[in-house]
N, C-alpha and C positions, 0 to 999 in steps of 0.2 A: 504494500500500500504506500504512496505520497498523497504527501499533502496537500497537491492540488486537485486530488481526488474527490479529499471533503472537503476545504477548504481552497476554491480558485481565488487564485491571489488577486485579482481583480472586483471579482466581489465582495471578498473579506476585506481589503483594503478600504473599500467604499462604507461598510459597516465601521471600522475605526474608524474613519473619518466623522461619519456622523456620530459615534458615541463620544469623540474629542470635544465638537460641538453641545454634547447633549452635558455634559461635564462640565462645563461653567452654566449652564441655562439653566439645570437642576440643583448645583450645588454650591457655585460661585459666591453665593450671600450664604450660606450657609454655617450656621455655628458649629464648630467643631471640636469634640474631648477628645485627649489625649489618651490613650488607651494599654495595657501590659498587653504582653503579646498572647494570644486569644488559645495558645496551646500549656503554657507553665506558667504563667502570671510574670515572668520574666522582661529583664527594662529591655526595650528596642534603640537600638543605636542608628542615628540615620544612617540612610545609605542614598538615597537618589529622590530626584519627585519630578514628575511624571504627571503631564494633565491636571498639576497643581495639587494633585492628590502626593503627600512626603510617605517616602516606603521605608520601613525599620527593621533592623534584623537583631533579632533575638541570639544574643552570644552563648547562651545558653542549650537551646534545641537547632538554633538557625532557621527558626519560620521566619521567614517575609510578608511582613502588614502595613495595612494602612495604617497611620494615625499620627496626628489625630485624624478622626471620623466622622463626618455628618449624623444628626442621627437617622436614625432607622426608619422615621416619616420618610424623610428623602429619597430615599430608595425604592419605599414603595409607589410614593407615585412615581419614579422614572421608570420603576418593571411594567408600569400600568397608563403610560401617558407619552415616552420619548419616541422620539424619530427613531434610534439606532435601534430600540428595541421592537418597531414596529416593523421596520425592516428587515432584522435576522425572521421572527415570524411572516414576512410574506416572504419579502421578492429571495433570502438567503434560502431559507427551507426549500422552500418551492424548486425551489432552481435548484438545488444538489440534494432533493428527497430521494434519489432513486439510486446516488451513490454512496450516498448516506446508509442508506437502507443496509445495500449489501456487504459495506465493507465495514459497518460501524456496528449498526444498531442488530441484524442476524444475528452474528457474532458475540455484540452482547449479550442477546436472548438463550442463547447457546449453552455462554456461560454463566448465566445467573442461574440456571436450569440445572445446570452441573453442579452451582455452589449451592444450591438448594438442597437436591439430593443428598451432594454428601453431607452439608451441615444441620440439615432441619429435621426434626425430631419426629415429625408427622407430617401431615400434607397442611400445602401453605398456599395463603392466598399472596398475589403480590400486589406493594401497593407502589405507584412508582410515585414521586414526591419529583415535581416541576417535570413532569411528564412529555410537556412541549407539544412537538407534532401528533406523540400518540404514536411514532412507527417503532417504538420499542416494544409496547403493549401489542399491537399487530402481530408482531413477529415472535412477542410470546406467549401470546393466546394462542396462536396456530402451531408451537413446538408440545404446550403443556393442556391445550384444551380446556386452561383453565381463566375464567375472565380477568383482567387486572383493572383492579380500580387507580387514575391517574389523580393527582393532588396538582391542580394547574393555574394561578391568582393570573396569568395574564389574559385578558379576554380572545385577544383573536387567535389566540392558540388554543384557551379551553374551548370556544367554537368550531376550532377545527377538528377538536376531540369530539363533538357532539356530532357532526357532521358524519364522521364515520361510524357512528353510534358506540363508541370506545364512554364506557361510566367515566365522568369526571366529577370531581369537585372542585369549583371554582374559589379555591380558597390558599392562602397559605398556610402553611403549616401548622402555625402557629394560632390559627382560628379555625382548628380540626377540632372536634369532639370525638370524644370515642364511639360514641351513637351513630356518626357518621359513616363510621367504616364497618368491615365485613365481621360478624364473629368468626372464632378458631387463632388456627396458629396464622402470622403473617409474617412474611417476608418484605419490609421494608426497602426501598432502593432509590437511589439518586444517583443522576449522571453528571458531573462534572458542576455540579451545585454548590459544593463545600469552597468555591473560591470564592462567590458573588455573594455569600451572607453577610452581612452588617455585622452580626451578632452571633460568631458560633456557641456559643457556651449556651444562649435562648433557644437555639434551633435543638439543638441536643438533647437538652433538658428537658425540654416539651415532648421533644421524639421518644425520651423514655419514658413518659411518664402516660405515653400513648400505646408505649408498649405491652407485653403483657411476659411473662415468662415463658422465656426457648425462642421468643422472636426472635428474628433476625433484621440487621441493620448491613446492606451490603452498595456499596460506595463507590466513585471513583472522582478522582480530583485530580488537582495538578501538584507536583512535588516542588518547592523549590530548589531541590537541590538534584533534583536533576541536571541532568550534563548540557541541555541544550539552554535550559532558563541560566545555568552555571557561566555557561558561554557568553550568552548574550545579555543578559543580566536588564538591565533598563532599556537595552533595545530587542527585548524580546516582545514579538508579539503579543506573546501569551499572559505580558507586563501590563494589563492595559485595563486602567481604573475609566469609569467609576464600575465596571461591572467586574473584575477581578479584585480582588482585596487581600485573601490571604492565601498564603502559598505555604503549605504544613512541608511537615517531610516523613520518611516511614518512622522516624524514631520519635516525633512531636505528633503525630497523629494516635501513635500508641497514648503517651501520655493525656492525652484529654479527652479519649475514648474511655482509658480505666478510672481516669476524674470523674465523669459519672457517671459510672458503673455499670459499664459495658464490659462484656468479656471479650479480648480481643483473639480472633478465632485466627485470621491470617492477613497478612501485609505485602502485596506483592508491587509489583512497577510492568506489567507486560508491556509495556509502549514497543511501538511499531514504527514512529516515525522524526526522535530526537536527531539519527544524523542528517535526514531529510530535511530539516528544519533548517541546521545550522548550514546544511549547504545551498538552502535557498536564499541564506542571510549572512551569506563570509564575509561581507564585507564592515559586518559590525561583530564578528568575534574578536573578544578579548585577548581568548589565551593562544600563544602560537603554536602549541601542538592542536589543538583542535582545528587550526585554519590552514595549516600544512596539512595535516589528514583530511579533509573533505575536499581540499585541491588537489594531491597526489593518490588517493584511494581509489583500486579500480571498486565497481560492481559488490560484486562478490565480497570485496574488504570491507565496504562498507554493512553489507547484511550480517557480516559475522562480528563486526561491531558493534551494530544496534544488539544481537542475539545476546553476546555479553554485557550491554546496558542492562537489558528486561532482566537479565537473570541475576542481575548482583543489586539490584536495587537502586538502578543509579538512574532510571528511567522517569520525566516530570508526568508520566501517566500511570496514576497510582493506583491502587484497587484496595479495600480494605472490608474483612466481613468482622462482625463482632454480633455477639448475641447477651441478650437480658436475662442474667444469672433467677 
């Protein structure tokens, strides 16, 4: 897989552009706290700032945060009101749902289905949290036969859930009841959500206290200390406030998982596409072995490369399952 499979660099650029804009228009007046970093309560040391939003790294675990922070009103109207957000929902979906599908979201249904079996104690309903287009729930309704209910606060993307008849609840998270959701055991899951919270420690907290015993909480974020965010650091992409914020790592995601009292079942990094990244963006690497290597690497060196990222952890595409003791 490359990255301009899901990601065409022409459309994705066009969406940073307008989230740059949507970044002063939502938050420019906006009051801002100062914040410990959101995984050990640890002080954050600046490091760069970015779209006006300053990023801090914790010397401690080395998560990468905002702060200070708008608060959390602000966010929600811009998941609910901005150009850049209304954009990835139309014209970005629309236009890569079909490579999306097979090269992302299958895939993920595959293995959540996998991590299901081997981790859940009985049969589980899945609930997917910021659901989006709804072609994860597609693709795993049709592996497990079993329906998933989507958790979706943006409107034209909870309608685009309604539209295929996929259950949604039009809410975030954080304004779920338990009466809302399925009885039985559930499989909790979010895709690449744990960067864009305001508030992980609120989101968390509420998720367990929605959970029930043998749940399952199963995840995937971005690492900061992955090789490719490592590399490009404030000119990574993947750098790009106001909807990215925090950037955990496998050893700081442990920690605020067993903070509230999640059992942490497994920590992986499977990414696919860190040398791809850097070698679409050599020209803002950092460090010189990494900009020697995606200039001198054939093919081949480079796939066995990425293979030893996924597998030692060193991958910004994380995956994390943990269940409610």
């Amino acid at each position: 897989m490359k990255e301009e499979d899901i990601r065409p660099e022409k459309i994705f650029n066009e969406y940073l552009r307008l989230a740059k804009q949507d970044a002063q228009y939502y938050f420019g007046d906006a009051d801002r706290l100062s914040i410990l970093c959101p995984a050990c309560d640890g002080e954050g040391k600046y490091s760069f700032t970015k779209s006006d939003f300053d990023f801090r790294l914790c010397e401690n675990c080395q998560t990468l945060f905002v702060s200070p922070r708008p608060p959390e009103s602000c966010f929600v109207r811009y998941y609910q009101e901005s150009e850049s957000v209304r954009y990835w929902a139309s014209t970005f979906y629309k236009q890569t749902a079909d490579a999306r599908r097979e090269k992302l979201w299958r895939p993920k249904a595959r293995m959540v289905h996998e991590l299901v079996d081997r981790f859940a104690t009985g049969r589980c309903r899945v609930i997917d949290i910021g659901g989006g287009y709804g072609i994860f729930a597609e693709e795993y309704q049709r592996i497990s036969g079993s329906e998933v209910v989507i958790i979706e606060p943006g409107p034209e993307l909870a309608s685009a859930c309604r539209e295929k008849n996929l259950a949604v609840l039009e809410k975030f998270l954080e304004q779920i009841d338990r009466t809302d959701l399925p009885s039985g055991q559930k499989a909790f899951v979010s895709f690449e959500l744990f960067e864009h919270l305001p508030d992980l420690r609120n989101f968390l907290q509420r998720l367990f206290e929605l959970m029930s015993e043998g749940d399952l909480f199963i995840f995937t974020t971005l690492s900061g200390t992955g090789v490719d965010i490592q590399a490009l650091w404030e000119d990574s992409k993947s750098v790009s406030p106001p909807h990215h914020l925090n950037f955990l790592n496998p050893k700081s995601v442990r920690l605020l998982l067993e903070k509230v009292g999640l059992t942490v079942l497994t920590i992986e990094t499977p990414g696919q596409l860190d040398v791809d990244i850097m070698s679409n963006n050599r020209e803002h690497i950092k460090d010189r072995f990494w900009r020697t290597f995606v200039h001198q690497a054939s093919e081949k060196e480079k796939r066995t490369m990425q293979e030893f990222i996924a597998e030692n952890g060193l991958s910004s595409h994380m995956l994390a399952v943990s269940r409610k003791p």
